[in-house]
C-alpha positions in Angstrom: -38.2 -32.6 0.9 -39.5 -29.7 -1.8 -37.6 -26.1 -2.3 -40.5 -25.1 0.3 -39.3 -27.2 2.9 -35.8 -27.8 2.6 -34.2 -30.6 4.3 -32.0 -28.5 7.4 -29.4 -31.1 7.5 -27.9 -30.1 4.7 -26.0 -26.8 5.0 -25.0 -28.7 8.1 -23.3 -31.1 5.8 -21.8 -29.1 3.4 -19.9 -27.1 6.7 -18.9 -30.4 7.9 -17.4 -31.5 4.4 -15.9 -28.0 4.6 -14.7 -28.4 7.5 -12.5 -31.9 7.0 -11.3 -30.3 3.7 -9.7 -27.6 5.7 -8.3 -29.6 8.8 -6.8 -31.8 5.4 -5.5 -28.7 4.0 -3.6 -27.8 7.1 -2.3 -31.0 7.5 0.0 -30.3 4.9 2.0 -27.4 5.5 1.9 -28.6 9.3 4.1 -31.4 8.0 6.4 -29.5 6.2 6.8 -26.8 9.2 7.5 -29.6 11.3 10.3 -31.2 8.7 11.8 -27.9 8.0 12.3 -27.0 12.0 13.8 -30.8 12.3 16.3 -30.2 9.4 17.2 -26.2 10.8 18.1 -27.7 14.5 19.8 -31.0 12.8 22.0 -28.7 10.3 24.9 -27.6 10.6 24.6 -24.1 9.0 24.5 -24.3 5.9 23.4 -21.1 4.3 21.8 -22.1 1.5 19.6 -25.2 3.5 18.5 -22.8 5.9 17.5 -20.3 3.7 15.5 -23.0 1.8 14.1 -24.3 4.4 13.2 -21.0 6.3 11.2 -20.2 3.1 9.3 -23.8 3.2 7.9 -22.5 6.5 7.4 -19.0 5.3 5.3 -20.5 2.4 3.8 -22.9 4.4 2.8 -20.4 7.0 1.0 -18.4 4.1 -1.0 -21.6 3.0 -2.1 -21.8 7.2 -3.0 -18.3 6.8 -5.1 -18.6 4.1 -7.2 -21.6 5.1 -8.3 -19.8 8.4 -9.2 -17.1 7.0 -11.6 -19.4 4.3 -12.7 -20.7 8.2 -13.3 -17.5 9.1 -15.2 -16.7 6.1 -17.0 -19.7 6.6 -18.0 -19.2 10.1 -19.3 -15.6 9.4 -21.4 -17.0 6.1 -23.4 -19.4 9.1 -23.9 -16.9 11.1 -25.5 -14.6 8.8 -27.3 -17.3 7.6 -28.3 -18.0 10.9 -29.8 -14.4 11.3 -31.6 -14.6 8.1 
């Protein structure tokens, strides 16, 4: 390939690899959203655990948040290069 015919699998690529690095990202606070819900229906009240752990999720929602809106970014990058 030559920068006057560039090969077209590669922004294709790049999205992919984008893509898994996202879905790995979410993995993560997933996890701990799912931990911290076990421990709050498995304790028995104590203030201080659940407060910790209601902030885990609050964080971990705020990670989630912030990877789709990188998708969403993502997605709306393609589809302006789409319309170029």
């Amino acid at each position: 390939m030559n920068a006057h015919n560039p090969d077209p699998s590669r922004p294709m690529d790049v999205m992919r690899s984008d893509i898994r690095m996202i879905c790995h990202d979410l993995s993560n606070p997933l996890g701990i959203l799912r931990m911290a819900v076990y421990f709050l229906q498995s304790s028995q009240g104590d203030p201080e655990k659940r407060a910790h752990y209601f902030t885990m999720m609050n964080e971990s929602l705020d990670k989630m948040e912030g990877h789709l809106k990188r998708l969403r970014a993502m997605a709306v990058d393609e589809q302006k290069q789409g319309e170029s």
